[in-house]
C-alpha positions in Angstrom: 1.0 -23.9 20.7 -1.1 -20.9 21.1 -4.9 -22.5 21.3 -7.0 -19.9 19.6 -8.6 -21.4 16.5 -7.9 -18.0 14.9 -3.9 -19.0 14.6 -4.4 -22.5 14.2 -3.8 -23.1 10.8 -1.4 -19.7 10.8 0.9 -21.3 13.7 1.7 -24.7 11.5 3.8 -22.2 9.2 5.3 -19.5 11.8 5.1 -21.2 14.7 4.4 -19.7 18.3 7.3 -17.2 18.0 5.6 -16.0 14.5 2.5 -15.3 16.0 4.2 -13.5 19.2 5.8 -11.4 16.5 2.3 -10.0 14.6 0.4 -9.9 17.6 3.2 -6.7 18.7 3.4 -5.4 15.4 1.1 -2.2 15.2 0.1 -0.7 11.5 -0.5 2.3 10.4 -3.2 1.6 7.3 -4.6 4.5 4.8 -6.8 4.2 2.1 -9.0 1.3 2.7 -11.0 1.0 -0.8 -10.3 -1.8 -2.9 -6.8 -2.6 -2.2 -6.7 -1.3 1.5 -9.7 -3.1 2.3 -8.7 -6.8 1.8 -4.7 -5.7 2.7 -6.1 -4.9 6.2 -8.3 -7.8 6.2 -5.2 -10.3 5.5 -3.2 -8.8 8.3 -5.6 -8.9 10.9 -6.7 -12.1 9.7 -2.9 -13.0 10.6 -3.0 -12.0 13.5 -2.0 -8.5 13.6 -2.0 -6.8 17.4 -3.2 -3.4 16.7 -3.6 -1.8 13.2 -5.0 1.8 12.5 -7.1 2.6 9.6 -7.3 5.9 8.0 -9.7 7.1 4.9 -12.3 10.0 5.0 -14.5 8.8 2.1 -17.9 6.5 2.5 -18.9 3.7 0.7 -20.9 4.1 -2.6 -22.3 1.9 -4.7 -20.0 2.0 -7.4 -17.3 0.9 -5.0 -19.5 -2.7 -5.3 -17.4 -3.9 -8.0 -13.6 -4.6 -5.9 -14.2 -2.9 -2.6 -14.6 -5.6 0.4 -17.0 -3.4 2.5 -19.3 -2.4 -0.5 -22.5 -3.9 0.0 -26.1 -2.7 -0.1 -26.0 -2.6 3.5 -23.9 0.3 3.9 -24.0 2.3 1.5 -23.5 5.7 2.5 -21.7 4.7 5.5 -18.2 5.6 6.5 -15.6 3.3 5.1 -13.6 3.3 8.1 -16.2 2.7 10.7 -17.7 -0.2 8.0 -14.0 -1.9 7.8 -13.3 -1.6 11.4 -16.6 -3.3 12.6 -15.9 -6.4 10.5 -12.6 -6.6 11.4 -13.6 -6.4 14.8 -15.7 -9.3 14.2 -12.8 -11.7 12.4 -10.4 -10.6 15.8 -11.9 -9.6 18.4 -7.9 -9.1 20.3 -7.0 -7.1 17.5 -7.0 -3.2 18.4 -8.6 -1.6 16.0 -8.3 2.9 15.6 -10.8 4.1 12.8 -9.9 7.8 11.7 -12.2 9.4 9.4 -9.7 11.9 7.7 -8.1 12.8 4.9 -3.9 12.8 4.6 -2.3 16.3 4.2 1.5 17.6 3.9 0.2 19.3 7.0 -0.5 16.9 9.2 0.6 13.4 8.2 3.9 13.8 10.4 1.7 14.7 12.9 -0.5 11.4 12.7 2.8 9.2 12.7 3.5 10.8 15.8 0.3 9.2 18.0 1.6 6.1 17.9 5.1 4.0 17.7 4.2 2.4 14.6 6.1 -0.5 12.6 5.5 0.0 9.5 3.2 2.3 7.3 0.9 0.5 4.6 -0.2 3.2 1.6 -3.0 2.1 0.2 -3.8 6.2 -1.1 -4.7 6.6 -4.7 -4.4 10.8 -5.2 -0.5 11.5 -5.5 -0.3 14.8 -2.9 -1.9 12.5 -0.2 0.5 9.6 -1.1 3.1 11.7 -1.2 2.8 13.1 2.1 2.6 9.9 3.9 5.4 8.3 2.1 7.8 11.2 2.9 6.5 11.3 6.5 6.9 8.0 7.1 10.7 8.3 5.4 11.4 11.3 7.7 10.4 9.5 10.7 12.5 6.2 9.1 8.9 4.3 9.7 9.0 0.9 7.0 6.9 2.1 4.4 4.9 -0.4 2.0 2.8 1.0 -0.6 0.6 0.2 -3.2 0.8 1.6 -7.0 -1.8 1.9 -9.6 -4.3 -0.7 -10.2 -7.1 0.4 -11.8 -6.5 0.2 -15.9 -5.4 -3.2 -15.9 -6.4 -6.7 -16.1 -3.3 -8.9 -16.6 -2.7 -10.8 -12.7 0.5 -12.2 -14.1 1.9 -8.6 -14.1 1.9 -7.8 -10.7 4.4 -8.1 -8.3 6.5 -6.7 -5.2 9.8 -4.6 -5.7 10.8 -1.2 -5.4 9.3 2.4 -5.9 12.3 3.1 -8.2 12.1 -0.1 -10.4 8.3 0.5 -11.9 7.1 1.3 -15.1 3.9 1.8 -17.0 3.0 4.2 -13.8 1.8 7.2 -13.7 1.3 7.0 -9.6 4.5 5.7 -9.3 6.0 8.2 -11.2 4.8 11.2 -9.4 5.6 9.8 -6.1 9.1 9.0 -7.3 9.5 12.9 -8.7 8.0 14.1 -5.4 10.5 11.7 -3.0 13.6 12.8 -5.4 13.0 16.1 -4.7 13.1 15.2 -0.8 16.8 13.7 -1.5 14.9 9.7 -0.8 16.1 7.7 -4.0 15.8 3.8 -4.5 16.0 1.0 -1.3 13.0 3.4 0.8 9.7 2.2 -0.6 8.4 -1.5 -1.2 5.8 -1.5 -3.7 3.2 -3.9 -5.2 3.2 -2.5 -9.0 1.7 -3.8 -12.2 4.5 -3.6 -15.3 1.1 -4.3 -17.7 0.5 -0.8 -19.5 -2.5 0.5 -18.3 -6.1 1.3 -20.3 -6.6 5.3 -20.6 -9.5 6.8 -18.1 -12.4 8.5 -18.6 -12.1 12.2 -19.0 -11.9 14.0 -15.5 -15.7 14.2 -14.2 -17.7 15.6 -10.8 -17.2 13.3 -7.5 -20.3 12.8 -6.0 -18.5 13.3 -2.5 -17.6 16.8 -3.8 -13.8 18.4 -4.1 -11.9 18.4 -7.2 -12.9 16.5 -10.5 -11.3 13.0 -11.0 -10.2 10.7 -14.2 -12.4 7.7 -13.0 -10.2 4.6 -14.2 -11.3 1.6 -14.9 -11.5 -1.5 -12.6 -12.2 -4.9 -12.4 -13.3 -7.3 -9.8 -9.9 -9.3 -8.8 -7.3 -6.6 -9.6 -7.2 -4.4 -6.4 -7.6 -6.9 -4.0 -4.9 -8.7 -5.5 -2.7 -5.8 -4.8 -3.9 -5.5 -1.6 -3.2 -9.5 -0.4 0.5 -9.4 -2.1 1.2 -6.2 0.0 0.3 -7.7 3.1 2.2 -10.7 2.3 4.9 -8.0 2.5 4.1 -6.6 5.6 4.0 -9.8 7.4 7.2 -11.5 6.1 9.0 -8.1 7.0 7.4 -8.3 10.4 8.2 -12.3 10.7 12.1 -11.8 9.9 13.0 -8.1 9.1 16.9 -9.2 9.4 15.8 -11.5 6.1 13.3 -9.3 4.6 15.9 -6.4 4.8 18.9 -8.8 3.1 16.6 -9.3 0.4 16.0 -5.2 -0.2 19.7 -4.9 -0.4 20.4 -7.7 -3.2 17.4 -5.8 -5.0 18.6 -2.2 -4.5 22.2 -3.2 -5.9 20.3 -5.0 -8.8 18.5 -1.7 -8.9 21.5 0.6 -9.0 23.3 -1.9 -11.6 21.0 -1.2 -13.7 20.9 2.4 -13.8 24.3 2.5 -14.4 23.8 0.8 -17.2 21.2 2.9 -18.4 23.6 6.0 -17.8 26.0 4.7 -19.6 23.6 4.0 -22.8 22.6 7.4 -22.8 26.0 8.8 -22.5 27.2 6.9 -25.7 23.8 7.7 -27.4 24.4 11.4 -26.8 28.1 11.0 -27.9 27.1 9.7 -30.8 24.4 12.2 -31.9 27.0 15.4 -31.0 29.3 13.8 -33.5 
């Protein structure tokens, strides 16, 4: 048994091997707001080896309500930096990279390229940035978990894990689906956390204090992103615990998945039959 009172309690449910197995898996983390925050906090808290963290916005104090680095203390401050220092202080082993940045079709391929990475955790919530992760990460056949919409809704009992291509009531998820179609990536690529409740309307599109391009400021409440954020790290870690099992379990879903749109298809045909008659 490892004795580090970090893994105590962790090592009665994975054992030694379990914690052998996080401690070598390195993650690639971006966007570390509400649901990034407490995803990244989970996984080093499970013991993680080496995780990078990747957002180029600062804490304000409207981020209070759901973020887990938004206090009075650092307002103003870089996100990144903020996250990384407290994680530094809950593992102290883990190897922590803080890049204040933003994601662009540019240079995503690029940033996948530093490192030999295990799996890429999208935590992103504007759809070119998402988008150019996800299909960097594809290209470079890096596991890729990522997170969905979350603001808009309230209803916990609507969220759950499953796949990019089985999601509704999504606008994100929608556009990243067009975007990765167009790539030739279809259903069995992306795990998601995704919320089937239909989500409240935003505000009109308004000035960011941060400056760039004016954004539809959606709702939030206090539990909803970090609820996101802890079931896709739950993800992560059973992937990284037994990827054999985690993988087995993808390919019931995708054949559920495929099952069903052939179903579909075949309602539509007979629909369009009948209205050409």
């Amino acid at each position: 048994m490892l004795n580090t009172a970090l893994y105590e309690r962790t090592q009665i449910l994975i054992g030694d091997a379990g914690i052998k197995r996080l401690q070598q898996c390195n993650i690639f983390l971006a966007g570390v707001g509400g649901v990034g925050g407490h995803c990244a906090e989970a996984l080093v808290r499970a013991g993680v080896g080496r995780i990078t963290l990747v957002d180029n916005d600062v804490v304000a104090a409207t981020n209070k309500n759901r973020q887990l680095i938004a206090l009075d203390s650092n307002i103003g401050q870089s996100k990144v930096e903020a996250l990384a220092r407290r994680l530094h202080d809950v593992n102290a082993a883990c190897h922590i990279v803080a890049m204040e940045r933003l994601i662009t079709a540019e240079d995503a391929a690029d940033l996948l390229r530093r490192q030999r990475y295990d799996c890429v955790v999208d935590c992103i919530d504007t759809v070119e940035c998402k988008t150019a992760l996800l299909c960097a990460a594809i290209e470079q056949q890096i596991r890729v978990f990522s997170s969905c919409g979350a603001g808009g809704r309230l209803d916990p009992l609507q969220v759950t894990i499953g796949d990019l291509f089985d999601t509704e009531n999504d606008g994100l998820a929608r556009a990243c689906r067009q975007a990765l179609r167009q790539r030739g990536v279809g259903p069995g690529t992306v795990t998601v956390v995704h919320s089937r409740e239909k989500g409240l309307p935003p505000l009109e599109p308004q000035r960011q204090e941060a400056g760039g391009r004016d954004r539809a400021l959606n709702g939030t409440i206090s539990y909803m992103p970090p609820l996101f954020g802890l079931l896709l790290s739950s993800a992560v870690i059973r992937c990284a615990l037994d990827p054999k099992k985690w993988d087995e379990e993808k390919q019931r879903a995708l054949r559920k998945i495929k099952k069903m749109e052939k179903k579909s298809a075949k309602k539509r045909a007979k629909v369009e039959k009948t209205a050409s008659e």
